[in-house]
C-alpha positions as CSV (number, residue, x, y, z in Angstrom):
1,X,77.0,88.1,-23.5
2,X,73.4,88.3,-22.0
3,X,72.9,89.8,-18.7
4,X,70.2,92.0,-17.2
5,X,69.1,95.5,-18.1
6,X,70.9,98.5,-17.2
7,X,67.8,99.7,-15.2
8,X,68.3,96.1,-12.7
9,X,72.4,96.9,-13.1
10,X,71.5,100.3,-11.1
11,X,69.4,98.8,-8.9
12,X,72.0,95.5,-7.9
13,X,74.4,98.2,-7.4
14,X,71.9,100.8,-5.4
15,X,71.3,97.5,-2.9
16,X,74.9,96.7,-3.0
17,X,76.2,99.9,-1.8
18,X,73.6,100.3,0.9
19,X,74.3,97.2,2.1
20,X,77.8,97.4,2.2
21,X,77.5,100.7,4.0
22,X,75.6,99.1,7.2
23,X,77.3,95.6,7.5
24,X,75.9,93.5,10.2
25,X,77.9,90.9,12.3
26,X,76.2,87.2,12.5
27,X,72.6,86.8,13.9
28,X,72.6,90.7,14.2
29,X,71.9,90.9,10.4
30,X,68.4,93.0,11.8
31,X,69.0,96.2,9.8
32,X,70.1,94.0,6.6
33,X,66.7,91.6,6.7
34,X,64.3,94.9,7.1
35,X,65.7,96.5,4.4
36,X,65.3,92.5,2.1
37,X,61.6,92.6,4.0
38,X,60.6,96.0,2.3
39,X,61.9,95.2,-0.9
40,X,60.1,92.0,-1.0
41,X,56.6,93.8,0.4
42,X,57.1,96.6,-2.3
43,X,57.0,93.7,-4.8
44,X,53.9,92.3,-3.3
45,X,55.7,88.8,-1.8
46,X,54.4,87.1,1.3
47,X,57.2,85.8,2.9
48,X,58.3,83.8,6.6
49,X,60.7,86.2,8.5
50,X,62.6,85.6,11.5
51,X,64.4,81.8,10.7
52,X,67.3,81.0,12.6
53,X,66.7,84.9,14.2
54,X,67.2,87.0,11.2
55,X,66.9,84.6,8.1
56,X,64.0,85.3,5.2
57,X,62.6,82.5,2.7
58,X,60.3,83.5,0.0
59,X,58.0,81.0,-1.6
60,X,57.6,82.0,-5.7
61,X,55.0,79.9,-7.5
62,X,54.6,79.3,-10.9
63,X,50.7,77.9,-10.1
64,X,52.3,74.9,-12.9
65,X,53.4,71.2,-10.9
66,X,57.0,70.8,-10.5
67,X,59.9,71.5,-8.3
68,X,61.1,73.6,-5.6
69,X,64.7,75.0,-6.3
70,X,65.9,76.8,-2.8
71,X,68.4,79.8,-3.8
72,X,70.0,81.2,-1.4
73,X,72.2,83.8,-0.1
74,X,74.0,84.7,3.0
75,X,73.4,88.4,4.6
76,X,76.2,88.6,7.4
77,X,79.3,90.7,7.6
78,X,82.8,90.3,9.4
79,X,84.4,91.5,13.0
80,X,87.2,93.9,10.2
81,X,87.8,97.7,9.9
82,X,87.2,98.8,6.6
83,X,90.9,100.8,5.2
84,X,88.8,101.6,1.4
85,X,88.1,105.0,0.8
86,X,84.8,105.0,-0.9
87,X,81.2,106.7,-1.0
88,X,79.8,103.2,0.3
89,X,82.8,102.7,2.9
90,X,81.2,100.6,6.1
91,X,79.9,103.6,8.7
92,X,80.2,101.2,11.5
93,X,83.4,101.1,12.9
94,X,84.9,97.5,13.1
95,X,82.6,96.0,10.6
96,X,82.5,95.3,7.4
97,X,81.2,93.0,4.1
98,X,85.4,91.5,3.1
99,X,83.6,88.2,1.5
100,X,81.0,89.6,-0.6
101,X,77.9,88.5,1.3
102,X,76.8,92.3,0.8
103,X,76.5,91.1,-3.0
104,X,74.6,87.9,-2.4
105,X,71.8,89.9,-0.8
106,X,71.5,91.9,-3.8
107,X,71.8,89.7,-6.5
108,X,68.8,87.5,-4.7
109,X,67.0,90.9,-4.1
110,X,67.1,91.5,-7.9
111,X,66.0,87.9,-8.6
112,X,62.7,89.0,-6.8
113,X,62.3,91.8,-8.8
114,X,62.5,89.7,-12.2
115,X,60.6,87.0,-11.1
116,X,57.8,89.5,-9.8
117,X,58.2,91.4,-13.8
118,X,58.2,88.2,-15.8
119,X,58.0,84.6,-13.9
120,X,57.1,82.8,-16.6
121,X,60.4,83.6,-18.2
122,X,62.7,82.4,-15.3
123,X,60.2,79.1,-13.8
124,X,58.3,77.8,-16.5
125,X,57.2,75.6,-13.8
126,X,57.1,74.6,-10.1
127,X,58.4,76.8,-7.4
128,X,61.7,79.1,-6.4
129,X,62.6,79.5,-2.5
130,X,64.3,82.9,-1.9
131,X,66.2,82.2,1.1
132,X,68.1,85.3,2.9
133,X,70.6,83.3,5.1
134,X,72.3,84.6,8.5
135,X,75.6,83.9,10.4
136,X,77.5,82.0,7.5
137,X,80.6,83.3,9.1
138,X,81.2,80.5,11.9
139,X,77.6,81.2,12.8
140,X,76.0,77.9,11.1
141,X,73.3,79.8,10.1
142,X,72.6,77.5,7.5
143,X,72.4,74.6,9.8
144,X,69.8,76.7,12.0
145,X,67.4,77.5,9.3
146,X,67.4,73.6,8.2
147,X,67.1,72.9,11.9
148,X,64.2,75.1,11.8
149,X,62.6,72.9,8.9
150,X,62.6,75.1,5.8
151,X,63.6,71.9,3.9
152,X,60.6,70.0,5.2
153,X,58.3,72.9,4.9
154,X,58.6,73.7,1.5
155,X,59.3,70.8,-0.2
156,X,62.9,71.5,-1.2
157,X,64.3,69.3,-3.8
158,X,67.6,71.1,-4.7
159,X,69.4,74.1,-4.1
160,X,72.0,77.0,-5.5
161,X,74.0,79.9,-4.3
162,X,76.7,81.7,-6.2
163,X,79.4,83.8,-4.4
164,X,81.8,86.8,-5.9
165,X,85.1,85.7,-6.3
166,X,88.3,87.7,-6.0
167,X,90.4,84.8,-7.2
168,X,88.6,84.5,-11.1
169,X,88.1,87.7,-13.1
170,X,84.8,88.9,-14.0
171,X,83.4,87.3,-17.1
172,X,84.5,84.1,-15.5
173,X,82.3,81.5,-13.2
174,X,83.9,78.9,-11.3
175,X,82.2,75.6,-11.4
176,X,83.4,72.1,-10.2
177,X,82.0,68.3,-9.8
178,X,82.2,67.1,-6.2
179,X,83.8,68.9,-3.5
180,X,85.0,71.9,-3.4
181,X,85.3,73.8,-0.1
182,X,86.6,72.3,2.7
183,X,84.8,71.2,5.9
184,X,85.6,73.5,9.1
185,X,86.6,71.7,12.2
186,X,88.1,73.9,15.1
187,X,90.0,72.0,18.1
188,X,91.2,72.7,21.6
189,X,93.6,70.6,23.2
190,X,94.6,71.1,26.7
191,X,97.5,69.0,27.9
192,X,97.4,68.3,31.7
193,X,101.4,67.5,33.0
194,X,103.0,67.9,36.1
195,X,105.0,70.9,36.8
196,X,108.2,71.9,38.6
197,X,111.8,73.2,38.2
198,X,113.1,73.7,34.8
199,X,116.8,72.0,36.4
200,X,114.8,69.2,37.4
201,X,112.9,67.8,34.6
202,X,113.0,64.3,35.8
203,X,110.3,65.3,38.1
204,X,107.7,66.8,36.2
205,X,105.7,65.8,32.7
206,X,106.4,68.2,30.7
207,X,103.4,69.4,28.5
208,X,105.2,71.8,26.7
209,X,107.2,69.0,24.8
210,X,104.2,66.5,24.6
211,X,102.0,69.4,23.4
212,X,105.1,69.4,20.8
213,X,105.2,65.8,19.5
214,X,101.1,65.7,19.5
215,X,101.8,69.1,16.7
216,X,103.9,67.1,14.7
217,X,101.9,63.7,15.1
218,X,99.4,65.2,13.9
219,X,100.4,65.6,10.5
220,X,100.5,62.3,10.1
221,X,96.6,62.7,9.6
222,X,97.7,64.5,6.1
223,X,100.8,62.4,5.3
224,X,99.6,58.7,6.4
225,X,95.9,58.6,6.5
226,X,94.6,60.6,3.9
227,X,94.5,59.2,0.5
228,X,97.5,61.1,-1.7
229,X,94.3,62.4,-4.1
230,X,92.8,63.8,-1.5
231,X,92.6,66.8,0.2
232,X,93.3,67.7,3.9
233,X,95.1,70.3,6.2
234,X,95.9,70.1,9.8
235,X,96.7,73.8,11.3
236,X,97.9,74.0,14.9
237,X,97.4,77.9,15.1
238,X,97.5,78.5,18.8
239,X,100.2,77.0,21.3
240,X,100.1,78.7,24.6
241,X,102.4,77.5,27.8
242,X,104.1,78.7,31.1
243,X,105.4,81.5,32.3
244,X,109.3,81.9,33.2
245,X,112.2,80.4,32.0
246,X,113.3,78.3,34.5
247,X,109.9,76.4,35.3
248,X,108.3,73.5,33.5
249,X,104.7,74.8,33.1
250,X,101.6,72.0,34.1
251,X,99.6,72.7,31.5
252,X,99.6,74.1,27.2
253,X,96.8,74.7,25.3
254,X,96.4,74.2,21.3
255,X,94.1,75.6,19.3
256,X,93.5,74.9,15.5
257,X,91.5,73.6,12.6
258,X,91.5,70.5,10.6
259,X,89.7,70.8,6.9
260,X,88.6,67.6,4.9
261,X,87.8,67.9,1.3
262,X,85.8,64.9,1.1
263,X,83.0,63.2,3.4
264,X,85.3,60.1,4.1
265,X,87.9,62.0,5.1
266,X,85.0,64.0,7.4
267,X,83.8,61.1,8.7
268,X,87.0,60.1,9.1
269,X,89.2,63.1,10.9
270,X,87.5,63.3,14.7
271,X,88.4,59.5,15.5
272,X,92.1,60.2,13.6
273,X,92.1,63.3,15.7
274,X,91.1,61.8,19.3
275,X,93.2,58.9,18.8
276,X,96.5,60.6,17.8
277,X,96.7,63.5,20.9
278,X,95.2,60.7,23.6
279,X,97.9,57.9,23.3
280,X,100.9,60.5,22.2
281,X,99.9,62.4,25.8
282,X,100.0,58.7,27.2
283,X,103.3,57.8,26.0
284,X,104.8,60.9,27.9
285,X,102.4,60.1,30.8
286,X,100.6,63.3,30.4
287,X,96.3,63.3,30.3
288,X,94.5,65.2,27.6
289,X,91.0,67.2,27.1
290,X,89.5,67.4,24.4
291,X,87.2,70.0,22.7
292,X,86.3,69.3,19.1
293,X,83.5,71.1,17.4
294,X,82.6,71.0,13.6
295,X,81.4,73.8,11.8
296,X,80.4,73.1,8.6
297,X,80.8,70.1,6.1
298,X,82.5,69.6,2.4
299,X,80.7,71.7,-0.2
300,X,79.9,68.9,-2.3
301,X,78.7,69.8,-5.5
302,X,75.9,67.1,-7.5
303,X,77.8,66.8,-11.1
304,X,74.3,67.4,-12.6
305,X,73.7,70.4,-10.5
306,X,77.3,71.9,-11.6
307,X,76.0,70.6,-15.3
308,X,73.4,73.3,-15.6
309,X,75.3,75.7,-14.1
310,X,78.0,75.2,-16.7
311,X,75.8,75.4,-19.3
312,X,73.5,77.9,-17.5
313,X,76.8,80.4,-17.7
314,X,77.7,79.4,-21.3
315,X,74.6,80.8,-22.5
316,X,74.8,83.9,-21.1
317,X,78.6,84.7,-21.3
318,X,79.5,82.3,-24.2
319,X,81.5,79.3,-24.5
320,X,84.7,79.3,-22.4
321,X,83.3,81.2,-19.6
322,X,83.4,78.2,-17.2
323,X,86.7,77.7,-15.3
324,X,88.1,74.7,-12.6
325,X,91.1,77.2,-12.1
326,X,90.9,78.7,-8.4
327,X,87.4,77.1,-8.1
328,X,88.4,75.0,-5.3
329,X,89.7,75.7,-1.6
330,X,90.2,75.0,1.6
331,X,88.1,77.3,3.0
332,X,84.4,76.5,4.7
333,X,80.7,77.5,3.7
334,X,78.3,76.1,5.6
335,X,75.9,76.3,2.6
336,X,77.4,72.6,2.3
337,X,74.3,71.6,4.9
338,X,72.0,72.1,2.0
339,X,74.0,69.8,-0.1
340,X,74.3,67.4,2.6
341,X,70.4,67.1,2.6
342,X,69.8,67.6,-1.6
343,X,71.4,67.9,-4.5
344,X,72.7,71.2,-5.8
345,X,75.4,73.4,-7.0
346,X,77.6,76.3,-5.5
347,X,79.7,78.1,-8.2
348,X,82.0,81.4,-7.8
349,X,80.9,84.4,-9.8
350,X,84.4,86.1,-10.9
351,X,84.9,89.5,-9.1
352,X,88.6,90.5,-10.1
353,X,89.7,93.2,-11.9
354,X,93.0,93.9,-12.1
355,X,92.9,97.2,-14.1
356,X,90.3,98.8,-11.9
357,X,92.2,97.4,-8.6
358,X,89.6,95.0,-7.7
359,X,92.3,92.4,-6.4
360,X,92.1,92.2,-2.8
361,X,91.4,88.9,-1.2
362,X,88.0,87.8,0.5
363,X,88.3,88.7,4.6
364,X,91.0,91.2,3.7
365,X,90.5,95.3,4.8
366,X,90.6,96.4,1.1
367,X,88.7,94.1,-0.2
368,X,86.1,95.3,-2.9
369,X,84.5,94.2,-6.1
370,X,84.1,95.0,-9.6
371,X,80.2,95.6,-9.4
372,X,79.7,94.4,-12.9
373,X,79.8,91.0,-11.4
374,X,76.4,91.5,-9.5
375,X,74.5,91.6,-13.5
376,X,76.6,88.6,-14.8
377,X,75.3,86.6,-11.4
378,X,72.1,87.3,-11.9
379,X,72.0,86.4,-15.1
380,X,73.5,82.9,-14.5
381,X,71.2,82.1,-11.9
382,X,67.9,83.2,-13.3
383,X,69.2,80.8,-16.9
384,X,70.2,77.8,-13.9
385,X,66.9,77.8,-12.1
386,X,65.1,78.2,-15.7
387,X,67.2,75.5,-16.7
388,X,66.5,73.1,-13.1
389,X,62.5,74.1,-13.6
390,X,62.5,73.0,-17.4
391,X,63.9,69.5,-17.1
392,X,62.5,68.6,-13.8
């Protein structure tokens, strides 16, 4: 196995621990992109601050013609109280780095310090884009900084991003072909009846029980209109209604999420969505509004993107490192706009460690690492954008 020196190992976990000691929540990330700013002025970098509020991207040039590879990682933290008891335990209260975005930072930060010490060795030609994202948690930071024109400005033609995963053990990286993370879209329903006495239903519309049938019509987004091979999930998580007992409320409200694993299926869900709660709600007679908002896209991986990655960690940690086993979920990462605009590759790092306790999932209280994650992901990505910058 190849990975860094144990001079950058100290350093990823130095950053690491700093960082998870002063987590920031989305678009706040101010304290977390100063201390990325010094560390890129120590090494000498120019560098655009202040994307999307908080966000960094560093422009690394080889001086040799070729491509830009955009590498990013996200800086934000999560709305959690922190229950481990360690020296880098977050000091402020009610916030803290569960998903390993603390680890992103540092990993990126240590890519600047190789590429400052020997550039030649990591892009043999064209150009890397450091890119220090904000508000990846709900906060479509990525979105903003593409809005912004980052793309445009510096000529991106394909992007990476790793991210530590609790559900592979260290040693392992989790690569896939095609999708694989789910597209976040959050609904609100509210259903508009007519209310009255609970004795005398025949009076009022009831929105309770059309608020009912629209949950379990629903499902028939997953069960009739989704191709069996596919991937979706419908989750009514919020169904609030009346009162008292004894009286038929006039209005419920629903609140949940529907995640598509493919970009038919995206394209797809809103229309499935609208048309299934509208004419349930007009077979009862009740009216319906509608709020439908869609955070992020499919993470769709290009399968010659998630090529060099596979080979990128075979060379350092040997054959068999690659796994398709947990590598796939549900979950969102707005990363995906990148991959909606070029080609590219995300891939999961392995974090786990049973024997050291390292076993808590991501967004949990207790989560933590097993640090010697941050080298091995490192070391993958410097070999893929080596690997990107050499063929292209």
């Amino acid at each position: 196995m190849k990975t860094v020196s144990p001079t950058r190992t100290e350093e990823l976990v130095r950053y690491r621990r700093f960082i998870h000691k002063h987590p920031e929540l989305r678009y706040e990330e101010v304290g977390t992109a100063d201390f990325v700013a010094k560390h890129l002025e120590s090494l000498g970098y120019t560098f655009q601050s202040g994307i999307a509020k908080t966000g960094i991207a560093c422009l690394i040039d080889s001086g040799k013609p070729g491509k830009t590879l955009l590498v990013r990682a996200d800086m934000d933290a999560l709305p959690i109280f922190e229950e481990n008891k360690t020296d880098y335990t977050s000091t402020y209260e009610g916030v803290m780095h569960a998903c390993g975005h603390d680890a992103h930072t540092s990993v990126l930060m240590g890519l600047a310090s190789d590429l400052k010490e020997n550039p030649s060795a990591i892009i043999p030609k064209g150009r890397v884009l450091l890119v220090f994202q904000p508000a990846e948690e709900g906060g479509q930071g990525a979105d903003r900084m593409i809005e912004e024109g980052i793309l445009e400005k510096y000529d991106v033609s394909a992007a990476l991003a790793l991210h530590v995963w609790n559900h592979i053990p260290v040693g392992k990286v989790g690569v896939v072909d095609g999708p694989m993370m789910a597209a976040v879209d959050e609904f609100q329903i509210t259903v508009q009846g007519i209310s009255g006495h609970g004795a005398m239903p025949q009076h009022t519309v009831d929105p309770i029980l059309v608020g009912s049938h629209i949950v379990t019509s629903l499902q028939s987004i997953v069960s009739r209109n989704t191709d069996p091979l596919d991937s979706c999930v419908v989750t009514v998580g919020a169904f609030h209604a009346g009162h008292a007992f004894n009286v038929i409320s006039e209005t419920a409200e629903l609140k949940g999420t529907i995640r598509t694993f493919t970009k038919e299926m995206f394209d797809k869900a809103p229309e499935l969505f609208k048309r299934i709660v509208e004419n349930t709600a007009s077979a009862f007679g009740a009216k319906t509004t509608i709020q439908y908002e869609r955070t992020n896209a499919p993470t769709i991986n290009h399968p010659e993107m998630a090529s060099i990655v596979r080979k990128a960690s075979e060379n350092i940690l040997g054959p068999n490192s690659v796994t398709e086993e947990h590598a796939k979920t549900m979950g969102g990462e707005d990363f995906s706009a990148f991959l909606m605009k070029v080609p590219g590759c995300y891939f999961f790092v392995g974090s786990m460690n049973e024997e050291k306790g390292f076993v808590h999932p991501h967004h949990s209280s207790k989560f933590d690492i097993d640090e010697t994650s941050l080298p091995i992901g490192l070391s993958v990505m410097k070999e893929a954008i080596r690997l990107y910058l050499e063929s292209n």
